[in-house]
Backbone as CSV, one residue per row, in Angstrom:
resi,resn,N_x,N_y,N_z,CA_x,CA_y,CA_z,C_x,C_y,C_z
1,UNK,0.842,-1.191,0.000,0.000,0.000,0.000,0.881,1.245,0.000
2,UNK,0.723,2.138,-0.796,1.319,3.216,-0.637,1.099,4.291,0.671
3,UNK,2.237,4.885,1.055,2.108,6.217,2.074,1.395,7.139,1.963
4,UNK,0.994,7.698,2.673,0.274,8.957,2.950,0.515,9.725,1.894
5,UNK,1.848,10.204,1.657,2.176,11.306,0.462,1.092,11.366,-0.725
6,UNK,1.806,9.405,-1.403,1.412,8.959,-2.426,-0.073,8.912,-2.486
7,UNK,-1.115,8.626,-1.106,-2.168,8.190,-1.633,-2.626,9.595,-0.634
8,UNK,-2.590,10.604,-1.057,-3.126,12.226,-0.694,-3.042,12.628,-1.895
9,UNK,-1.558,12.483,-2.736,-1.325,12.943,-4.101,-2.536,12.523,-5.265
10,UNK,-2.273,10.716,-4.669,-3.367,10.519,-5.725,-4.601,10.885,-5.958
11,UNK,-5.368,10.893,-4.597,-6.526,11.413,-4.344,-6.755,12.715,-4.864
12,UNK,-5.849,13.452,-4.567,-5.743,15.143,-5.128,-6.248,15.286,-6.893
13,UNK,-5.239,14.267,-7.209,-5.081,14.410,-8.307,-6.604,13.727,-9.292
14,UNK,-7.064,12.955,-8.329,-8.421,11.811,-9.032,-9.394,12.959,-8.627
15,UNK,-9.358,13.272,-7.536,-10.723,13.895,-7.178,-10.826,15.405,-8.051
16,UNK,-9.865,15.728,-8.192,-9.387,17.235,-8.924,-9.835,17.319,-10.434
17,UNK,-9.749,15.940,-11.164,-10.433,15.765,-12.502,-11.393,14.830,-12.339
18,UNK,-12.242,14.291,-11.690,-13.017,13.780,-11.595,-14.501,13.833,-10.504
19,UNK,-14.457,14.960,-10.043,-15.646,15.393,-8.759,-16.685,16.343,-9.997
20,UNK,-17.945,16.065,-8.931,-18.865,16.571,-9.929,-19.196,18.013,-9.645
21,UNK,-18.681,18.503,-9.220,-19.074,19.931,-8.807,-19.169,20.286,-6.972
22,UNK,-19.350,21.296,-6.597,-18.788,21.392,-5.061,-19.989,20.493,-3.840
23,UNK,-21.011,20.375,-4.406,-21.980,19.351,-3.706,-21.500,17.914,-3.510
24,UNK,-20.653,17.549,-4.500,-19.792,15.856,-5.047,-19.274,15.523,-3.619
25,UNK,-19.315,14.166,-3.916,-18.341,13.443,-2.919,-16.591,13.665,-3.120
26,UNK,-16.369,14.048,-4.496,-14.661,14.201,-4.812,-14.443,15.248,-3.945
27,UNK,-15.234,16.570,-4.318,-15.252,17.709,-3.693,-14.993,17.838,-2.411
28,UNK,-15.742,17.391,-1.693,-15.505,16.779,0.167,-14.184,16.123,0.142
29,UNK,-13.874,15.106,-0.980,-12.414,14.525,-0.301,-11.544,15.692,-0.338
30,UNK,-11.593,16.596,-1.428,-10.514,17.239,-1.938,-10.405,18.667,-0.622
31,UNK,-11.611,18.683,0.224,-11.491,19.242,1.266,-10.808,19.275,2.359
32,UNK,-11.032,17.658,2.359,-10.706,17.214,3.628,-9.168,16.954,3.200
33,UNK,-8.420,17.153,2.358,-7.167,16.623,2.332,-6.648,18.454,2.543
34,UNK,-7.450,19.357,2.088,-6.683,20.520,2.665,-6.781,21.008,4.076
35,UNK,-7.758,20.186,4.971,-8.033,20.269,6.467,-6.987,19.337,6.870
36,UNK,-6.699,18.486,6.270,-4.999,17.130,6.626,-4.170,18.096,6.412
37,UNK,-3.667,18.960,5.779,-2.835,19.942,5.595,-2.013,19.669,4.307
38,UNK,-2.685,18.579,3.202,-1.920,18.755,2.464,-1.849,19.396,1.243
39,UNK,-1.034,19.786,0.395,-0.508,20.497,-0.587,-0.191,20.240,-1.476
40,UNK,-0.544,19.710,-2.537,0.470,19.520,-3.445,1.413,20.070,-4.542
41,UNK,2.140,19.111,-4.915,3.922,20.241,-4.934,3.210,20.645,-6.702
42,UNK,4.268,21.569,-7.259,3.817,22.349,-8.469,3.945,20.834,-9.535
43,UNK,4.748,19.790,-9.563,4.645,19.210,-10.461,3.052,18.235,-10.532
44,UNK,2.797,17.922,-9.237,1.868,17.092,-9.663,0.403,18.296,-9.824
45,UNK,0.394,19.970,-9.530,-0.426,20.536,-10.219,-1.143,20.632,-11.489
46,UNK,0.808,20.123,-12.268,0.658,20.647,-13.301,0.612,18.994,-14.266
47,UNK,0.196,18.279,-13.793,-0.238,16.469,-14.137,0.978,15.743,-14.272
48,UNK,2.102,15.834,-13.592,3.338,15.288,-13.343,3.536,14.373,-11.791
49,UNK,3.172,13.313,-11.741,3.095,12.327,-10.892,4.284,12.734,-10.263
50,UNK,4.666,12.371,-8.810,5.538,12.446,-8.055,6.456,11.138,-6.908
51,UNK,5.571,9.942,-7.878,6.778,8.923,-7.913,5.334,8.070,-8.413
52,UNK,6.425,6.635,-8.816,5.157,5.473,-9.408,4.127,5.040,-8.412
53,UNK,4.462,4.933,-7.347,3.268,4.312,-6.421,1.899,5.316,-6.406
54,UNK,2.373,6.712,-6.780,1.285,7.964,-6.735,0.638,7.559,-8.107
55,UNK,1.081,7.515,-9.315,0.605,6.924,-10.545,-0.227,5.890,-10.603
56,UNK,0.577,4.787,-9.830,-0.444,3.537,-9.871,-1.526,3.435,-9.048
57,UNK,-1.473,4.858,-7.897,-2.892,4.700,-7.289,-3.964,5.732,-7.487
58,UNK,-3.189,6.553,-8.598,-4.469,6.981,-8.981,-4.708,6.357,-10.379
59,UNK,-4.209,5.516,-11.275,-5.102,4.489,-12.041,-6.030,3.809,-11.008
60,UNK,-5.742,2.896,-9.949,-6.186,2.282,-9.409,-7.835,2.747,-9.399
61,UNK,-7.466,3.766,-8.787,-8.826,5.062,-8.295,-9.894,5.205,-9.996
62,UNK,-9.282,5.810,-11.018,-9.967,5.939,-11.748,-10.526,4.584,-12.029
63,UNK,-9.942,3.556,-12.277,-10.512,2.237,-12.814,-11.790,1.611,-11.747
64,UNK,-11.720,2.176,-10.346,-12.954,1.362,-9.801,-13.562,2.773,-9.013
65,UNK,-13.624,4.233,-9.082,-13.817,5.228,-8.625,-14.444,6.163,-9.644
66,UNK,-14.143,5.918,-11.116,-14.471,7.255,-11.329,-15.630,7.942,-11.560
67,UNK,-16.671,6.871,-11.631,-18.361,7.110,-11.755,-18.625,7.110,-10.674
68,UNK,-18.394,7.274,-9.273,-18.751,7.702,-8.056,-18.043,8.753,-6.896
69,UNK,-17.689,9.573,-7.845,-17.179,11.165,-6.795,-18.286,12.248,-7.299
């Protein structure tokens, strides 16, 4: 299982192109990861993964997640 980093990044990154608007369930995650305090760095802003385990868990995410945020 990936670390915290990796699976905040990923989340960031799934819920960020994939939430349905600010009522969504993505929306709430993508909240609650800025109430965790996290941030993410300018590369993965700008759709540049920040190591493979962050990559492979947000495929993971889209493949069984993305019709329900």
């Amino acid at each position: 299982m990936s670390d915290r980093f990796d699976l905040y990044g990923a989340l960031w990154a799934f819920c960020s192109h994939y939430h349905s608007g600010k009522s969504s369930r993505g929306y709430r995650i993508l909240s609650r990861l800025v109430l965790a305090g996290y941030r993410p760095g300018l590369g993965l802003q700008s759709g540049r993964f920040e190591s493979p385990e962050q990559r492979a868990t947000f495929r993971h995410l889209i493949r069984h997640y993305r019709n329900r945020v």
